[in-house]
C-alpha positions as CSV (number, residue, x, y, z in Angstrom):
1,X,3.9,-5.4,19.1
2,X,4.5,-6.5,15.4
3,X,7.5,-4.9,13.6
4,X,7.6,-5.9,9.8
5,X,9.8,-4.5,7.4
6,X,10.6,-4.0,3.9
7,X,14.0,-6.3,3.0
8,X,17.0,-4.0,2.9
9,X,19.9,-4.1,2.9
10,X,23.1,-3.2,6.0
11,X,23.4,0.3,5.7
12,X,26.4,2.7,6.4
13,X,26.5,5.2,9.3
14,X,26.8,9.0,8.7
15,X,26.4,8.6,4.7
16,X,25.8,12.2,4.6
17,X,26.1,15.8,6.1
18,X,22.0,16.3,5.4
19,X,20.8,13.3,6.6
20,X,22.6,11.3,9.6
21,X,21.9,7.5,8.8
22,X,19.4,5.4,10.2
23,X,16.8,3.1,9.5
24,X,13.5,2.0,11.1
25,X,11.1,-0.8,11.1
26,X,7.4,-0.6,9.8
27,X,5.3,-0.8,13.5
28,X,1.4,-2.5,12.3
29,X,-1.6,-0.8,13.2
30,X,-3.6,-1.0,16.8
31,X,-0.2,0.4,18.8
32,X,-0.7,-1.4,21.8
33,X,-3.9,-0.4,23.5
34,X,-4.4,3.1,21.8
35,X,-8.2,2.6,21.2
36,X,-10.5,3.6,18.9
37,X,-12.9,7.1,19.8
38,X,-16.1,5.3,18.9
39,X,-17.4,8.3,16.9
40,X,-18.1,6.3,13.3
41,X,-17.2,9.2,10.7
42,X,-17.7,7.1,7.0
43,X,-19.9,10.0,5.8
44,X,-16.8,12.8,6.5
45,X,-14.3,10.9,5.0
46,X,-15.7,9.4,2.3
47,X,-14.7,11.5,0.1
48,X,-10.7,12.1,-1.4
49,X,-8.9,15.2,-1.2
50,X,-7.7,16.1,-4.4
51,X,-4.1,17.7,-3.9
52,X,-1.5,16.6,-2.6
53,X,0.5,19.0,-0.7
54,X,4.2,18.5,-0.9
55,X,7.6,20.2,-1.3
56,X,8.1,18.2,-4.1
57,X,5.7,16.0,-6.5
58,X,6.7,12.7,-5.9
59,X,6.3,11.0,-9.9
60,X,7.8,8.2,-11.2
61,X,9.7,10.6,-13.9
62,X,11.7,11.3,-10.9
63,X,13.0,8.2,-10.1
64,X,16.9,8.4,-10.9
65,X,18.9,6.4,-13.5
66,X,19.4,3.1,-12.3
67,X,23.1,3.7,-13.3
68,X,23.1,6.6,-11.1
69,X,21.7,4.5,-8.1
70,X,25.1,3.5,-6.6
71,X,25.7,7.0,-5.9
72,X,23.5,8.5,-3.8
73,X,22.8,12.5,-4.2
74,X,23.2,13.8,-1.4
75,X,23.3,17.6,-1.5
76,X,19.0,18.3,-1.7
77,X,16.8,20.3,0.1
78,X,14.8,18.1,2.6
79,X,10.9,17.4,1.3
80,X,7.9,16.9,3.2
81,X,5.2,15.6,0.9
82,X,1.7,14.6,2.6
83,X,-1.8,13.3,0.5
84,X,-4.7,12.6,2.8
85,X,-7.4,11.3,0.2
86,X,-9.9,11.5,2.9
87,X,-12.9,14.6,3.6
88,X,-12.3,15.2,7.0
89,X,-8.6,15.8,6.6
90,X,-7.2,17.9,4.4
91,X,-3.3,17.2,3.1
92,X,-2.8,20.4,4.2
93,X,-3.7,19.3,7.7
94,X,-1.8,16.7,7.4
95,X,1.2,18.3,5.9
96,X,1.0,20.7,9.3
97,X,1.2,17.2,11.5
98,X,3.7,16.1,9.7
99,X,5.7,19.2,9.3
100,X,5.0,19.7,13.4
101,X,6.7,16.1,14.1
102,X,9.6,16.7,12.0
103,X,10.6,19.8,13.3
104,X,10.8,18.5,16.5
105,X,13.8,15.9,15.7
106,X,17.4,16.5,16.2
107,X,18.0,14.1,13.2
108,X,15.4,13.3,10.9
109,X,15.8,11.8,7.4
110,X,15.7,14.0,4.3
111,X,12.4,13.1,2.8
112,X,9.6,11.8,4.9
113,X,6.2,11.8,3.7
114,X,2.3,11.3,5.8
115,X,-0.4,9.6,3.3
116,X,-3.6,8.7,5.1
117,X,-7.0,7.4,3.3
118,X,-10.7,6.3,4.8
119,X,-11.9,2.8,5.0
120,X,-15.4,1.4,6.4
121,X,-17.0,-0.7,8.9
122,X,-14.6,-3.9,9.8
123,X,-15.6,-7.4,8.4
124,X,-13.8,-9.2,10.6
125,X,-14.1,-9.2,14.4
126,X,-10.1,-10.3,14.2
127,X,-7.2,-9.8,12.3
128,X,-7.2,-11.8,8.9
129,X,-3.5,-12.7,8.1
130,X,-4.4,-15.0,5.4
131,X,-5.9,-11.7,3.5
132,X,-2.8,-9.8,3.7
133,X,-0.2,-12.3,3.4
134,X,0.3,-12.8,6.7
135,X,0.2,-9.7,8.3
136,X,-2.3,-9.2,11.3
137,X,-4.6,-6.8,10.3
138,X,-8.7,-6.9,9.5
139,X,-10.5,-6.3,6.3
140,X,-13.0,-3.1,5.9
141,X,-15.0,-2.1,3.6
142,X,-14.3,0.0,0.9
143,X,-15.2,3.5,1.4
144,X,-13.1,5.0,-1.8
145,X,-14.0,3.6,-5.5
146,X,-11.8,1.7,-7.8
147,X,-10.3,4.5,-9.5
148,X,-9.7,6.8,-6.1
149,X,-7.9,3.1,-4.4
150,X,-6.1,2.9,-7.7
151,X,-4.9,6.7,-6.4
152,X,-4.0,5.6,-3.4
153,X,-1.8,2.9,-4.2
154,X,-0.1,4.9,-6.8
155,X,0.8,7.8,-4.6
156,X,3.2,5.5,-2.6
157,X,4.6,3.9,-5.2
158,X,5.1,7.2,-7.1
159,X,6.9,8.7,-4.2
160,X,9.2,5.5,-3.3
161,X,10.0,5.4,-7.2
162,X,10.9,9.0,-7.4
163,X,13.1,9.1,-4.1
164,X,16.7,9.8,-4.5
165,X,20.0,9.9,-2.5
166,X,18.8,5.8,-1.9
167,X,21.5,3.0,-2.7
168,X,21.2,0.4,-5.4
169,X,20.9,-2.2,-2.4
170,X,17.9,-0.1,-1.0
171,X,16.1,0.4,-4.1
172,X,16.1,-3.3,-5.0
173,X,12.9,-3.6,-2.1
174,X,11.0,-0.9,-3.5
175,X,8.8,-3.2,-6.2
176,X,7.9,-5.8,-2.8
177,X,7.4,-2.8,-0.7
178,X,4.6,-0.8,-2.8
179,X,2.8,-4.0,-3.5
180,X,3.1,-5.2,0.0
181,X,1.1,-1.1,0.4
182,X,-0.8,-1.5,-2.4
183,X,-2.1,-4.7,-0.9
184,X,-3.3,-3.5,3.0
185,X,-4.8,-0.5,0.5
186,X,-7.0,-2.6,-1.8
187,X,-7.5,-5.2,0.9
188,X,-9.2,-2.1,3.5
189,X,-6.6,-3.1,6.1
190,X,-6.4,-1.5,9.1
191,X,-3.0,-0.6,9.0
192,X,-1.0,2.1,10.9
193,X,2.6,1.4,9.9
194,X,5.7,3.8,9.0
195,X,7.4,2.4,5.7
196,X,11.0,3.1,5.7
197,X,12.0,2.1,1.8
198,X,15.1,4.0,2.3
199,X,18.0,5.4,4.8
200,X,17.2,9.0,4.4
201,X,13.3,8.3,3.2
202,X,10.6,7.3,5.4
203,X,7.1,8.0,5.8
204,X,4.2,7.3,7.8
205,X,0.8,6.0,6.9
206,X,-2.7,5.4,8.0
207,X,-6.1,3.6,7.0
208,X,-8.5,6.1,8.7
209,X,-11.3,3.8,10.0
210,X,-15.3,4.4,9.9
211,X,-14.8,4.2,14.3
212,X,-12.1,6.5,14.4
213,X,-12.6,10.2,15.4
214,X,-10.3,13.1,13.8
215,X,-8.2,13.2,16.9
216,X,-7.7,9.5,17.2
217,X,-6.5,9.6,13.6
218,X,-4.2,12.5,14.8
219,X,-3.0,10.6,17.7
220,X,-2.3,7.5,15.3
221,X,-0.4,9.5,12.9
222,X,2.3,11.4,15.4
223,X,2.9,7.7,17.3
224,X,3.8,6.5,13.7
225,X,5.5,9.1,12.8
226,X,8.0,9.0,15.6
227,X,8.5,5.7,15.0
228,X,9.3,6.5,11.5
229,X,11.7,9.4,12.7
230,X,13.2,7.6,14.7
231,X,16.8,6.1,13.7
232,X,17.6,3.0,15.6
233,X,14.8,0.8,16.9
234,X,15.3,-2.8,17.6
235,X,15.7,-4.0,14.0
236,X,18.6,-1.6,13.2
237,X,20.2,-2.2,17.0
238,X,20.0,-6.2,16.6
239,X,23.0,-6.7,14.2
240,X,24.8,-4.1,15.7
241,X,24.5,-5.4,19.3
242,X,25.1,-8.6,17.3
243,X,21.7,-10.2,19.1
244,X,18.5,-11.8,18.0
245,X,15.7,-9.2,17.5
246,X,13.4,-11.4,19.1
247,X,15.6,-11.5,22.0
248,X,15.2,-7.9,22.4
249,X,11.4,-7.9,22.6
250,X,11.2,-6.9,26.3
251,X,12.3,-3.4,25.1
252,X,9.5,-2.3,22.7
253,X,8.2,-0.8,25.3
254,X,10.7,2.0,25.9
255,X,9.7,2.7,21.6
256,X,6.1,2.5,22.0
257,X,5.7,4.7,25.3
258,X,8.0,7.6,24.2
259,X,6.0,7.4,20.8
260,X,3.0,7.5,22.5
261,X,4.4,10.3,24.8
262,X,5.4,12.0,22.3
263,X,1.8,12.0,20.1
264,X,0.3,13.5,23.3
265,X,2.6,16.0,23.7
266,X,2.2,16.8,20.1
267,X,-1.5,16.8,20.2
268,X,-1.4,19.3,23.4
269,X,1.0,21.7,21.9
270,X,-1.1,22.5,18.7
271,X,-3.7,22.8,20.7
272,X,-2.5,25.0,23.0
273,X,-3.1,22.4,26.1
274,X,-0.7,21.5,29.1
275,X,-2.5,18.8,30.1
276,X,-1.1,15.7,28.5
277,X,0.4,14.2,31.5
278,X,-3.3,14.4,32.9
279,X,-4.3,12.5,29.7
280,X,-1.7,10.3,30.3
281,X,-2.4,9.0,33.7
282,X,-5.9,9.1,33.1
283,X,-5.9,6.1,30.5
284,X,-3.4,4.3,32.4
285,X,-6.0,4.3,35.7
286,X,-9.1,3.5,33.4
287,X,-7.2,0.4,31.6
288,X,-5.9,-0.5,35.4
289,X,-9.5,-0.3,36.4
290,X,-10.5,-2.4,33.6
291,X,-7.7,-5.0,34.1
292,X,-5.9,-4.4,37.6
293,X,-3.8,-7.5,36.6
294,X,-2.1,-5.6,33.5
295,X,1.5,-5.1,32.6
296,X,3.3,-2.4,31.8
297,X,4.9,-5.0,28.8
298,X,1.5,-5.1,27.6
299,X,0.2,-2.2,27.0
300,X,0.8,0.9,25.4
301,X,-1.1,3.3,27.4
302,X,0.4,2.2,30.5
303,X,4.0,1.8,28.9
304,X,3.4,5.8,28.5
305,X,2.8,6.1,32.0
306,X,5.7,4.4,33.1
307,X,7.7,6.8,30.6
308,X,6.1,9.5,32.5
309,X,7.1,8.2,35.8
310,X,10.6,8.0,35.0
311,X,10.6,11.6,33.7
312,X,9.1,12.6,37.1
313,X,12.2,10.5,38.7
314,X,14.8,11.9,36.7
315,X,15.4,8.8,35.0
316,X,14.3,9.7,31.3
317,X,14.5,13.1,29.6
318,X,11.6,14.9,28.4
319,X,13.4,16.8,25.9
320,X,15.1,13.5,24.5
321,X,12.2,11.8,24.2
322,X,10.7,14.7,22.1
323,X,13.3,15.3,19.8
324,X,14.2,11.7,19.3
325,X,17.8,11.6,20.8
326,X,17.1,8.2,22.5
327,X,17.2,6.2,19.1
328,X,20.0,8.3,17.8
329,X,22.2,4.8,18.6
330,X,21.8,1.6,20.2
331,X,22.7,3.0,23.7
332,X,18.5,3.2,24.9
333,X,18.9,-1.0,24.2
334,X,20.9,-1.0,27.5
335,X,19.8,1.5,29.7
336,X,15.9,0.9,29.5
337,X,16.1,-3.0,29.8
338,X,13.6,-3.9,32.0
339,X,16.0,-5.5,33.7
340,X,17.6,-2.4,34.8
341,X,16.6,-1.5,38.4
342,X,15.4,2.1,37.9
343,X,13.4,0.6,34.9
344,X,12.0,-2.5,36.8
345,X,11.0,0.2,39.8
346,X,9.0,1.8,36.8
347,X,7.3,-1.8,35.7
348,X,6.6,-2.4,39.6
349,X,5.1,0.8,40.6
350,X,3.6,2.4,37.2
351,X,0.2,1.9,38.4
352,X,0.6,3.5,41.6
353,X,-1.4,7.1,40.3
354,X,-3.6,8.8,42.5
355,X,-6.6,10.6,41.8
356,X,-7.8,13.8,44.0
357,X,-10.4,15.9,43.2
358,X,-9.9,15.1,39.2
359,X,-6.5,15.3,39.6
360,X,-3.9,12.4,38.6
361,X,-0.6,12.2,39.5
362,X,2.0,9.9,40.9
363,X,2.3,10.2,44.6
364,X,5.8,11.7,46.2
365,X,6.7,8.4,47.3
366,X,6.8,6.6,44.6
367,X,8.5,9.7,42.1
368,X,11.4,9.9,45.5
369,X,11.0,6.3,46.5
């Protein structure tokens, strides 16, 4: 799993009685296995959404003072700003994901906004780096005009320009970070990332492809977003832990199966459904069946599963994993090691799910075992 992220720089704990601080990397597009519906829907969101639904506007007129920068204001109300400039979703839709993600965490920044527009068909069969300057993704074509990408681009930048509460330090990014946006935008990448241009301001964004089906898109958006609510993923644990991020790669999948977990929960809730853990299972059997030699490091689908089987165990909390407490600090870099023998049971015996009549579920053996 990629992690890029816009430069920053160290940033102080507990800045704030609003917002707790914390920080996140930007996690690219295609989360590790979660696959595409198949339903091509160009024709239903073709066509933008013209308002943006927000608890504030973001505008560049509201970007503080540079001389005021040093000094963050802290005492705001939170805002929750979503634009979807696609038909099929409305902002107000999205503003409801959003708003339904957020309210789950016991920390979350102050601001955090969704944005989400269409794109076509893929060009490429594979990811292009050399048409995004270097980052993995493939090129699609255009489904919005000039003048509604132009929209697009300057919705981010208007809303990372008008942030406040941000340090000097912070802000310095924000010119490379909307272009590096504005780029995947006007380039049709397939990007599903959660920009983090500041401690207490974070968002979560998404190209909504021609293959992807409403609930896909839906699923995509609450994994991002929990990555983008989330306070202390590898990049932010490295220098504490004084270690090499790369070093730490074995544990991306602790972050990617509790997002993952946590976008099916989220999807069963506001729809009224207890059967996520079926869903979850259920994927993780039909990838096994597809691949019997896959990895629980490899895959995001199955990564969920084995973040399932350690609820079942006793190991993991449900509740934690919903309301992000396991990246409130660096403690999760530890515990979930794969290393670890409770989580390297998990990585041995994730695939162990039965099936009886339509039924999944890990058998007593292996949850007691």
């Amino acid at each position: 799993m990629l992690h890029l992220v816009f430069n920053r720089a160290k940033r102080q704990r507990a800045l704030t009685v609003v917002a707790v601080a914390g920080a996140l990397s930007m996690t690219l597009a295609a989360c590790g296995g979660a696959g595409d519906s198949g339903s091509d829907n160009a024709s239903d969101n073709a066509v933008p959404d013209s308002v943006a639904t927000q608890s504030e506007t973001p505008s560049a007129a509201n970007a503080p003072d540079p001389a005021e920068s040093s000094t963050p204001i802290v005492d705001r109300e939170p805002t929750r700003v979503a634009k979807s400039f696609a038909k099929g979703i409305a902002s107000d839709e999205l503003l409801g994901w959003l708003e339904a993600a957020v309210g789950e965490m016991v920390d979350p920044p102050t601001d955090f906004m969704g944005l989400l527009w269409p794109v076509g068909s893929a060009l490429d069969d594979e990811p292009d780096p050399s048409a995004f300057d270097g980052d993995p993704f493939r090129e699609h074509a255009a489904v919005l005009d000039d003048a509604e990408i132009d929209e697009v681009a300057a919705f981010f930048a208007d809303w990372q320009s008008g942030l406040q509460g941000c340090e000097s330090e912070e802000t310095g990014g924000f010119d490379e970070g909307a272009q590096r946006v504005e780029r995947w935008i006007r380039g049709g990448a397939d990007v599903a990332t959660a920009p983090d241009p500041c401690l207490k301001s974070r968002s979560a964004i998404l190209a909504w492809t021609a293959n992807q089906d409403k609930e896909t898109a839906r699923h995509i958006f609450f994994h991002e977003a929990y990555h983008g609510l989330s306070n202390y993923l590898l990049r932010q644990c490295a220098p504490i832990l004084n270690r090499a991020e790369d070093s730490m790669d074995g544990l991306r999948w602790f972050a990617e199966g509790t997002a993952d977990y946590f976008s099916l929960f989220m999807q069963a809730q506001q729809d009224g459904r207890d059967d996520y853990e079926q869903r979850i299972l259920e994927r993780a059997q039909l990838d096994l069946q597809g691949d019997p030699g896959m990895t629980m490091a490899s895959n995001t689908y199955l990564q969920t599963a084995g973040i399932l089987l350690m609820i079942k165990r006793g190991l993991v909390s449900q509740e934690k994993v919903i309301d992000g407490s396991y990246f409130t600090n660096c403690d999760w870099i530890e515990t979930f090691d794969p290393s670890q023998p409770e989580v390297k049971f998990a990585f041995d015996n994730f695939g162990q799910i039965e099936s009886v009549d339509g039924e999944f579920a890990y058998p007593d053996e292996v949850i007691n075992g």
